[in-house]
VMD Tcl script that draws the C-alpha trace (Angstrom):
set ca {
  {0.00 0.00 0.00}
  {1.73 3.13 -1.32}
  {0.29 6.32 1.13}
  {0.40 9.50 -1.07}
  {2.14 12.78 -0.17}
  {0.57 15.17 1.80}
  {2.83 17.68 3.51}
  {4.31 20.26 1.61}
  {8.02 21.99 2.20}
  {7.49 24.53 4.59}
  {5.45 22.26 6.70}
  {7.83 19.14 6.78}
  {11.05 22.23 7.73}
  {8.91 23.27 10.48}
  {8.52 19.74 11.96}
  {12.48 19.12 11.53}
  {13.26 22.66 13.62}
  {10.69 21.52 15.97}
  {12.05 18.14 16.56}
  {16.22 19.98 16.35}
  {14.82 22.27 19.35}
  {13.32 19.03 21.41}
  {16.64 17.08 20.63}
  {18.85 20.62 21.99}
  {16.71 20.73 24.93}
  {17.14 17.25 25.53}
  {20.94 16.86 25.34}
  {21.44 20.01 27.37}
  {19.27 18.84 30.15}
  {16.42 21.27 30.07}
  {14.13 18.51 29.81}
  {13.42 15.18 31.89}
  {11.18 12.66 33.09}
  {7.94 12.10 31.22}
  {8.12 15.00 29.86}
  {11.50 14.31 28.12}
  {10.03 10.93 27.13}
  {6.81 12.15 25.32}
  {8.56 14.79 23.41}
  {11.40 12.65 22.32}
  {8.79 10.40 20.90}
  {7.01 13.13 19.09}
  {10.14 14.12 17.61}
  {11.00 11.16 16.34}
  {7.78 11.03 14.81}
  {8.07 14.59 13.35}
  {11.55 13.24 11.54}
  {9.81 10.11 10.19}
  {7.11 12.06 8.74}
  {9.45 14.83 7.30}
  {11.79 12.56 5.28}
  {8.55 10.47 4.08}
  {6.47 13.34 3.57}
  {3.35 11.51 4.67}
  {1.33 12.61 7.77}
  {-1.30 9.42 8.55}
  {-3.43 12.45 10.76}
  {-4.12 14.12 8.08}
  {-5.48 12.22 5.87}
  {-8.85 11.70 8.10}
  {-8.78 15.36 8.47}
  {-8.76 15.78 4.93}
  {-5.29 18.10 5.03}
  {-3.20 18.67 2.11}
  {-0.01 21.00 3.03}
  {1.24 20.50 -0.60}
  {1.63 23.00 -3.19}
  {-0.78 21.96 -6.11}
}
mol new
graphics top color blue
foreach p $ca { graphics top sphere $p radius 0.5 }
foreach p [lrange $ca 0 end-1] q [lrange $ca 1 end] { graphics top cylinder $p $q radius 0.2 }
display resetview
């Protein structure tokens, strides 16, 4: 089952910076506990989803961040 694009450019950047900062904030200490745990899971998810360009929540939400 092929999934087809749905995140454009701009949107799979943002997710990488977003996931860069949570990685930082990780390795310097400023985060810990469950805290440290949940966002280090959602950035690993944000890097997955940036180099495959496929976001599986938005397809049932009917968003399209691509340029047509």
């Amino acid at each position: 089952m092929k999934l087809q694009k749905n995140m454009g450019t701009q949107d799979r950047i943002i997710r990488l910076v977003i996931a860069a900062v949570i990685a930082i904030l990780y390795f310097t200490g400023n985060l810990s506990g469950l805290g440290a745990i949940i966002l280090s899971i959602l950035a690993v998810i944000f890097i997955v989803t940036s180099f495959v360009g496929v976001c599986p929540m938005y397809k049932p939400l009917g968003i399209d961040t691509r340029k047509k």
